[in-house]
PLY file of the C-alpha trace (Angstrom):
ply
format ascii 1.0
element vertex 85
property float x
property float y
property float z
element edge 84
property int vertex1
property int vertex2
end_header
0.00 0.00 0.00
1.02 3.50 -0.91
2.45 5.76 2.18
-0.30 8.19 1.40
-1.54 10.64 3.99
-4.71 8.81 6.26
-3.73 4.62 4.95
-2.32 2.71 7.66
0.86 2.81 6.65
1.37 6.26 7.34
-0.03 6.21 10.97
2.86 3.72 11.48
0.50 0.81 11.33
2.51 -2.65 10.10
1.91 -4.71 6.71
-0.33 -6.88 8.86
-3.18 -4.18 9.48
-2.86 -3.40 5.80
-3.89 -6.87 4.76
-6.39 -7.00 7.13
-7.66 -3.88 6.00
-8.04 -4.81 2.14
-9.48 -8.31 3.32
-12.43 -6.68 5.17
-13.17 -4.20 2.55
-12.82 -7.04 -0.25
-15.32 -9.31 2.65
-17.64 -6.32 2.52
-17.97 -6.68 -1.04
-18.24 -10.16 -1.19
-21.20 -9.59 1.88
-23.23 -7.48 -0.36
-22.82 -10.10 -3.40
-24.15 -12.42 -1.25
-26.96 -10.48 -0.16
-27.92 -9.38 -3.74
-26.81 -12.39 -6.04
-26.04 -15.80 -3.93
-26.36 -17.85 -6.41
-24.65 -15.79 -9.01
-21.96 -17.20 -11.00
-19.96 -13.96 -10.38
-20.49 -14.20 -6.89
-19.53 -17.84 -6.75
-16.35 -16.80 -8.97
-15.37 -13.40 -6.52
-15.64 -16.07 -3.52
-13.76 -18.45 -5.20
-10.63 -15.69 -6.10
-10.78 -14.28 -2.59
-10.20 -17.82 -0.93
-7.56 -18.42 -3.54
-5.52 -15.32 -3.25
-6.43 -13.64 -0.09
-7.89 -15.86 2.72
-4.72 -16.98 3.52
-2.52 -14.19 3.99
-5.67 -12.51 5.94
-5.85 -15.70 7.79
-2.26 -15.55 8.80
-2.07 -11.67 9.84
-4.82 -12.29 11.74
-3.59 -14.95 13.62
-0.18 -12.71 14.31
-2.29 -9.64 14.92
-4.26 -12.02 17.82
-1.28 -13.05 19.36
-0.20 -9.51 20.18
-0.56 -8.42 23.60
-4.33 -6.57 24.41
-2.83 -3.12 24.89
-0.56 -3.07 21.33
-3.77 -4.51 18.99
-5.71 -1.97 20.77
-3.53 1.01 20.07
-3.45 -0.07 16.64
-6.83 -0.41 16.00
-7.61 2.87 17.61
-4.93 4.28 15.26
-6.39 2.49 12.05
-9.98 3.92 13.13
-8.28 7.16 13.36
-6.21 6.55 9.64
-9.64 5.60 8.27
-11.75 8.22 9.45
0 1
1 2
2 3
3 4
4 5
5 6
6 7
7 8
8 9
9 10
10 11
11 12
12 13
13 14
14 15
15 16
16 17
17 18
18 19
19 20
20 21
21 22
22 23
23 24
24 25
25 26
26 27
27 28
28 29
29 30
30 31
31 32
32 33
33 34
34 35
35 36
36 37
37 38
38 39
39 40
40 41
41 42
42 43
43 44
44 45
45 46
46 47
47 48
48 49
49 50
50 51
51 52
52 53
53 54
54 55
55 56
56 57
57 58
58 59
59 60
60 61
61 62
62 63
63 64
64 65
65 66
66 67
67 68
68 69
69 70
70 71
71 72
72 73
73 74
74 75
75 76
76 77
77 78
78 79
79 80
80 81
81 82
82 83
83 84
């Protein structure tokens, strides 16, 4: 992700919250396909490329990002809340 002023990245935020970031916006998408189009092939395909190039790496910041004590995620989410705002 570009360093540009308000993305995580320039709050100081690490790769990790940037992944996680993109996931949930991509997962947002993906919600509202569901909602309008379940049975869609397009929404079968877009479910289908997320699992197959994103779940994984998501899957695997997340897991870092939980293992971080309560105090650090915290500050960082409050500063990615802040970056997104």
């Amino acid at each position: 992700m570009t360093d540009t002023a308000g993305s995580p990245a320039s709050v100081g935020l690490g790769a990790d919250e940037v992944v996680l970031v993109r996931a949930r916006r991509r997962l947002r998408t993906l919600v509202v396909a569901l909602e309008m189009a379940p049975f869609a092939e397009t929404t079968r395909q877009a479910m289908q490329t997320y699992l197959e190039e994103d779940a994984a790496a998501a899957h695997a910041a997340f897991v870092r990002w939980s293992d971080l004590p309560r105090g650090v995620r915290d500050r960082r989410a409050r500063l990615l809340r802040e970056a997104l705002s």
